[in-house]
C-alpha positions, -999 to +999 in steps of 0.1 A: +488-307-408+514-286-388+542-289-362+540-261-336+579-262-326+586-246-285+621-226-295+645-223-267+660-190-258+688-198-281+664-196-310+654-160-300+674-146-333+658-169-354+624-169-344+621-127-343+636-135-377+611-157-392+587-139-375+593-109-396+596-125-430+576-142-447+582-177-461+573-169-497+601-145-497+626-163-480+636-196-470+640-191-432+651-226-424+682-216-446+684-179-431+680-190-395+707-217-399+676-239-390+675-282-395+646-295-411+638-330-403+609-355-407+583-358-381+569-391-370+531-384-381+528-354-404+544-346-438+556-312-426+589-312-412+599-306-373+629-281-364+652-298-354+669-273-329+636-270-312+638-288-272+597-296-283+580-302-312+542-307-312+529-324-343+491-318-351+461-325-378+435-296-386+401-308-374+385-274-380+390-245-395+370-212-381+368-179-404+375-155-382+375-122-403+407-111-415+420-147-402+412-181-394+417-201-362+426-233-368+412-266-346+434-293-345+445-330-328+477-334-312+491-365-322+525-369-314+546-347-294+584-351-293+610-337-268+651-339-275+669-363-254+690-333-239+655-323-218+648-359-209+657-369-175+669-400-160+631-410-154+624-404-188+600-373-182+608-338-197+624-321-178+612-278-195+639-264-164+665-280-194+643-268-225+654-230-212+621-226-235+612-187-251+583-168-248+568-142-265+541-115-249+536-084-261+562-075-286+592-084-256+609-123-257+611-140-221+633-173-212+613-198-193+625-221-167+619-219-133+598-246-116+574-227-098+556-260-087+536-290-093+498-292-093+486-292-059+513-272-047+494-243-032+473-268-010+502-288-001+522-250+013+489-243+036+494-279+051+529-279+053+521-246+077+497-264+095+518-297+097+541-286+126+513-273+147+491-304+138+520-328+147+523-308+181+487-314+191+491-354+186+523-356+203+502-338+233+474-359+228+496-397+229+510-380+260+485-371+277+469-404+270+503-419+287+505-396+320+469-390+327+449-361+338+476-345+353+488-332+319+462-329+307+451-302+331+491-291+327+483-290+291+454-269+298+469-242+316+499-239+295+471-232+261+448-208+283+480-182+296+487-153+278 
């Protein structure tokens, strides 16, 4: 069993910290100024400082040389009520969560979108012109052929 906690950018100190030393050395809770408290479904304990904390059960282990990768089954994931909106969905623009890529610690945040957003910006072009064309259409239905040959002129001149 294990908890994977998401640190915010506050926690950047302490996790390059505990990153660096190992736990048989040092008790990094007690370093870092870190809060250990029980999880709802494992034995290991959850951070409490941590926005998100994702508690999991091995299923598989893989031997992967040097190291193993380890399988596992989410089963209970927990976000502090400080990310929560009013909704009650987590809200990761609060969470001001860290990241780590190659050797350099990034703050996460921005909402960059929700799933279907790059289909939802082409029709949003499109809507306006769209809108246009069935305005035109009730219209013409409404004066007759006159517009429509009107209508007709005014989309074939340069």
């Amino acid at each position: 069993e294990f908890v994977i906690n998401l640190a915010s950018k506050s926690l950047c100190r302490a996790v390059d910290y505990a990153g660096i030393y190992t736990g048989k050395k040092v008790d990094k809770f007690k370093e870092c100024s870190l809060t250990k408290i029980p999880s709802e479904t494992v034995a290991c304990p959850t951070i409490a400082e941590c926005p998100v904390s994702i508690e999991c059960r091995v299923s598989e282990i893989l031997e992967m040389g040097t190291h193993d990768v380890f399988i596992a089954d989410i089963l209970t994931v927990t976000c502090r009520g400080d990310i929560v909106d009013e909704s009650g969905r987590a809200d990761f623009s609060r969470a001001e969560l860290l990241a780590y890529a190659h050797g350099e610690y990034y703050a996460l945040g921005e909402r960059l979108g929700k799933i279907g957003f790059s289909t939802d910006k082409e029709e949003k072009k499109k809507e306006p012109f769209y809108k246009l064309l069935y305005v035109l259409f009730i219209a013409s239905l409404a004066v007759g052929s006159l517009f429509v040959l009107l209508l007709h002129i005014f989309l074939n001149s340069p």
